[in-house]
C-alpha positions as CSV (number, residue, x, y, z in Angstrom):
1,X,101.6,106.1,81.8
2,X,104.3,105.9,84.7
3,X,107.7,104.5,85.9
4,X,109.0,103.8,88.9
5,X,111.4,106.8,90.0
6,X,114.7,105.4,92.0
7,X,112.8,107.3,95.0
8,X,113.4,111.0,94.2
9,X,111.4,113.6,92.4
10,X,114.6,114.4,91.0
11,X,114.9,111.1,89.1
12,X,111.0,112.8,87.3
13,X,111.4,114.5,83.4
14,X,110.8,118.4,83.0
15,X,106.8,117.2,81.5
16,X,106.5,114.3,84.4
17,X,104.5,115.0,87.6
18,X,105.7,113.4,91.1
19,X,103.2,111.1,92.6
20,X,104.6,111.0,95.9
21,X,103.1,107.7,98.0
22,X,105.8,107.8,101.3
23,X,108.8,109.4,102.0
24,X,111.0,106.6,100.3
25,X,108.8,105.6,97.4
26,X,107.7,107.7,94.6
27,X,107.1,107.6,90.5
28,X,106.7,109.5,88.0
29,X,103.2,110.7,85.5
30,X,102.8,112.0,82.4
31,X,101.5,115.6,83.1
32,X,99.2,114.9,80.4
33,X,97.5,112.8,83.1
34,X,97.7,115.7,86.0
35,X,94.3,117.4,86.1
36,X,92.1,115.2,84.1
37,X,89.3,114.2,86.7
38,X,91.1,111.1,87.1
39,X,93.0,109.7,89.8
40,X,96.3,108.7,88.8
41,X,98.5,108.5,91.5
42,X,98.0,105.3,92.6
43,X,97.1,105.6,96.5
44,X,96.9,109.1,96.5
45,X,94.6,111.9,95.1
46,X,98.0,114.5,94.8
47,X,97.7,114.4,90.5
48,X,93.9,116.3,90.8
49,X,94.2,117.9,94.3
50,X,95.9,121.5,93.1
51,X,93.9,121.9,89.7
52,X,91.9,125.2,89.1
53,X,88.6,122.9,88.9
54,X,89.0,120.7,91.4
55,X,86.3,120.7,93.8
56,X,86.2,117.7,96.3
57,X,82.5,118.5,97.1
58,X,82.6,117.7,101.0
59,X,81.3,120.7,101.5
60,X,78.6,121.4,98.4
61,X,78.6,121.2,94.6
62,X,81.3,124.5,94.6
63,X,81.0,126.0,91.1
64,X,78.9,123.5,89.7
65,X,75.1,123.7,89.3
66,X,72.6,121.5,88.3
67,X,70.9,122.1,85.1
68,X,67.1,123.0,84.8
69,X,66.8,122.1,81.2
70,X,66.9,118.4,81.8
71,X,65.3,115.7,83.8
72,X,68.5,114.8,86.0
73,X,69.7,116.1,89.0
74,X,73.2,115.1,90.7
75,X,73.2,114.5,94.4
76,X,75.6,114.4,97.2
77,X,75.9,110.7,98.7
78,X,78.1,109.2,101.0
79,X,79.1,105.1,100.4
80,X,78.2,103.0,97.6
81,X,75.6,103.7,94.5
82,X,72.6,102.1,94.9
83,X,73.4,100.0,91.4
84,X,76.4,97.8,90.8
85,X,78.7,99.7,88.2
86,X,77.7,102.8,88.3
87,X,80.2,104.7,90.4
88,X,83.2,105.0,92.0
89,X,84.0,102.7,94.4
90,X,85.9,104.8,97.0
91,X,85.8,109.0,97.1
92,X,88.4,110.5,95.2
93,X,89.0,113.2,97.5
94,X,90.2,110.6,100.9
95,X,90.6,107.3,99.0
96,X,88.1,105.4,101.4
97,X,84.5,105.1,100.8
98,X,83.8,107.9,103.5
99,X,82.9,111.1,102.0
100,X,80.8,112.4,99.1
């Protein structure tokens, strides 16, 4: 959950991350929520951007690997999935439906 701060990260509790969307509006979000493979901050990707896993996959799967003991493979792909409801529907590293 979140609340509006009075503009300042200062206004933001010891266990509260700053979600910081222009210079004279920001609020605050549970750190519970920081790092969770979610997007949080509303109009801005700055609550998963830092974390030890993060990998924004523009450039390759990172880390990751597919698995050869199953049937399904992941793929890189830029715009829309192919079915209704099953993805996201803009990239969560830029916000926009440009990237992977």
């Amino acid at each position: 959950s979140f609340g509006p701060c009075a503009g300042t990260a200062a206004f933001c509790g010891d266990d509260q991350f700053v979600c910081q969307l222009s210079t004279s509006f920001t609020y605050c979000l549970n750190e519970l929520n920081v790092c969770d493979g979610r997007i949080n901050c509303l109009g801005s990707v700055s609550d998963e951007a830092k974390c030890p896993t993060a990998c924004d996959f523009e450039s390759g799967f990172c880390t990751w690997t597919n698995s050869t003991s199953d049937s399904f493979e992941w793929t890189l792909r830029s715009g829309s999935t192919p079915t209704l409801f099953t993805g996201p529907s803009v990239d969560h590293t830029n916000g926009t439906s440009a990237g992977h």
